[in-house]
C-alpha positions as CSV (number, residue, x, y, z in Angstrom):
1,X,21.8,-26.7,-8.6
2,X,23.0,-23.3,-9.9
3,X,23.2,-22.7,-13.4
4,X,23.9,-20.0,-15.8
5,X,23.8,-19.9,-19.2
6,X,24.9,-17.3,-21.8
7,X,24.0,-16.6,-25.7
8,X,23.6,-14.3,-28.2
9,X,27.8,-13.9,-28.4
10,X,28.9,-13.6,-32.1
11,X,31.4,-11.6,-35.0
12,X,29.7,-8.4,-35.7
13,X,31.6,-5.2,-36.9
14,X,32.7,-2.4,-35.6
15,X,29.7,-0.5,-34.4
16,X,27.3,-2.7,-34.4
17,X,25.6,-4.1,-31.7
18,X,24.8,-7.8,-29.8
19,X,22.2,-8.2,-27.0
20,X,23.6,-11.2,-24.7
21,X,21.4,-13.2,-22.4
22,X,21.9,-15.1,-19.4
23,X,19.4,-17.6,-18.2
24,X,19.5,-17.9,-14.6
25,X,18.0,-21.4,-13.1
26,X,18.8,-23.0,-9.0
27,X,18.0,-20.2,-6.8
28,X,15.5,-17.2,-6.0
29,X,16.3,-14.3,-8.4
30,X,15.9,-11.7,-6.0
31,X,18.1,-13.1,-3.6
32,X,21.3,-13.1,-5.7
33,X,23.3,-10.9,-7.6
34,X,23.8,-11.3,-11.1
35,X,27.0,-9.6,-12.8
36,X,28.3,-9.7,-16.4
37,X,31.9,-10.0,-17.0
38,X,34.1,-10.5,-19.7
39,X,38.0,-11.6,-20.1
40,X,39.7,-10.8,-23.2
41,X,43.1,-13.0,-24.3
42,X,45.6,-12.1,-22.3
43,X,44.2,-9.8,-20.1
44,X,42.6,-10.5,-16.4
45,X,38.8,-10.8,-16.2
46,X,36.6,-7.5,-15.9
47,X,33.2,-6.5,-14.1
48,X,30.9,-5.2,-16.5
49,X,27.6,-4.4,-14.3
50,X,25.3,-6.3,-11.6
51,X,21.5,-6.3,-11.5
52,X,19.6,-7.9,-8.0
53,X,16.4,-9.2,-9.2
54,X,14.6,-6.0,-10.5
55,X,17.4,-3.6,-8.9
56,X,19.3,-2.2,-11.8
57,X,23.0,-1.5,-10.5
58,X,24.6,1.7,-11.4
59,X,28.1,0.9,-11.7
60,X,29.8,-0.1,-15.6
61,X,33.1,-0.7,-16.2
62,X,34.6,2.9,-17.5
63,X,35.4,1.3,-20.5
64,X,31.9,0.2,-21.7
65,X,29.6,3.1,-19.9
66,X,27.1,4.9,-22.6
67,X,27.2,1.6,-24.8
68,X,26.3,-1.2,-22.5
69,X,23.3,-1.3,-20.7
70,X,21.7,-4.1,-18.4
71,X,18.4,-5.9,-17.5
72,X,16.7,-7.9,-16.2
73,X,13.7,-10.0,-16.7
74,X,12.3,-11.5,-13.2
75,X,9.1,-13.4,-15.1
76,X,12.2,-15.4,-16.8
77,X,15.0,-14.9,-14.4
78,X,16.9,-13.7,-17.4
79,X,19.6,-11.1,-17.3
80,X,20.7,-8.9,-20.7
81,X,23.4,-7.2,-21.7
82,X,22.8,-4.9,-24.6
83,X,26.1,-3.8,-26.6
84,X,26.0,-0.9,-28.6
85,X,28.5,1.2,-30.7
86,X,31.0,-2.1,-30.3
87,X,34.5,-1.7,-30.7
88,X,37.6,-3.9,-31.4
89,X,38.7,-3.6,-27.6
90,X,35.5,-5.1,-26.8
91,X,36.4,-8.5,-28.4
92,X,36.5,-10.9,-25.2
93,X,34.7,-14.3,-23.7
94,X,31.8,-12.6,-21.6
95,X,30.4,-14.6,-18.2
96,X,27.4,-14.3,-16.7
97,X,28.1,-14.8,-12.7
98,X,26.1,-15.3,-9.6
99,X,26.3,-14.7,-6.0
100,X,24.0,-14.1,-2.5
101,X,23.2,-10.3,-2.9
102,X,25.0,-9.8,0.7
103,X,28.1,-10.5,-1.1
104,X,28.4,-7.7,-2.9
105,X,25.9,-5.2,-1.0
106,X,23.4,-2.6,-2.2
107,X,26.3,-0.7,-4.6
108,X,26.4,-4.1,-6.8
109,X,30.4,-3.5,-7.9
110,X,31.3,-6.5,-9.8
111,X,33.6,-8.1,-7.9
112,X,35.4,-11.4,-9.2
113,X,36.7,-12.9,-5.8
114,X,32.5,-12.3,-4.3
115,X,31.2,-14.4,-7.0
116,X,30.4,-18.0,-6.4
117,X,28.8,-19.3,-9.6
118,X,29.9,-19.4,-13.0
119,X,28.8,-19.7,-16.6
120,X,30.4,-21.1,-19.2
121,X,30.6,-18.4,-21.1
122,X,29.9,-16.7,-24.9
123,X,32.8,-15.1,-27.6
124,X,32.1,-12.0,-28.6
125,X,34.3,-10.9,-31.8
126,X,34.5,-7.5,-32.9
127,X,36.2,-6.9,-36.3
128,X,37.5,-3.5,-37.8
C-alpha cells in the first residue's frame, strides 16, 4: 500500500522559513515520481516541484523559484521541501503526491491529473 505522509507545516512569519518532509512507504523510490503541491483557500491546487529517486527535477512553480528548493533522501525514501524567504501568498495546505515516473517523463512537470497517490496533507500559515 502507498502511503505518503507530510510534516513540518506550521505559522511562521513573514520571511522565515519551514523545511516540510514527506515520508514515502509502498513502492520502489526510484520508480516513482514524487511532487510537492500545495492548494491555498479558494484557489485550485498548484505543482510545486518533482524529484525521481535521486533525480532532482528542474521545474518550480514561478511563484516559489529562488525560495523553494527540493530533495530527496533515497536511504529513507524521504522527500523535502525547504521554504525560504516565506511570504503571505505562500499560506496554503501543501501535498506530497506520487506517481510511476513514466507518468510524467524525464522533465518531472507537476502535473495534478498524472498523479495517482495522495497525502493527507500539512497547513502552512504565513503571517505579515
Amino acid at each position: 500500500e502507498v502511503q505518503l505522509v507530510e510534516s513540518g507545516g506550521g505559522v511562521v512569519q513573514a520571511g522565515g522559513s519551514l523545511k516540510l518532509s514527506c515520508a514515502t512507504s509502498g513502492f520502489t523510490f526510484d520508480d516513482y515520481s514524487v511532487c510537492w503541491f500545495r492548494q491555498a483557500p479558494g484557489k485550485e491546487r498548484e505543482g510545486i516541484s518533482c524529484v525521481r529517486g535521486s533525480t532532482i527535477g528542474t521545474y518550480y512553480l514561478k511563484s516559489v523559484r529562488g525560495r523553494f528548493t527540493i530533495s530527496s533522501d533515497n536511504a529513507e525514501k524521504t522527500v523535502y521541501l525547504q521554504m525560504t524567504s516565506l511570504k503571505p501568498e505562500d499560506t496554503a495546505v501543501y501535498y506530497c503526491s506520487a506517481t510511476p515516473s513514466w507518468k510524467l517523463g524525464y522533465l518531472l512537470i507537476p502535473q495534478n491529473t498524472n498523479m495517482d497517490y495522495w497525502g493527507k496533507g500539512t497547513l502552512v500559515t504565513v503571517s505579515s
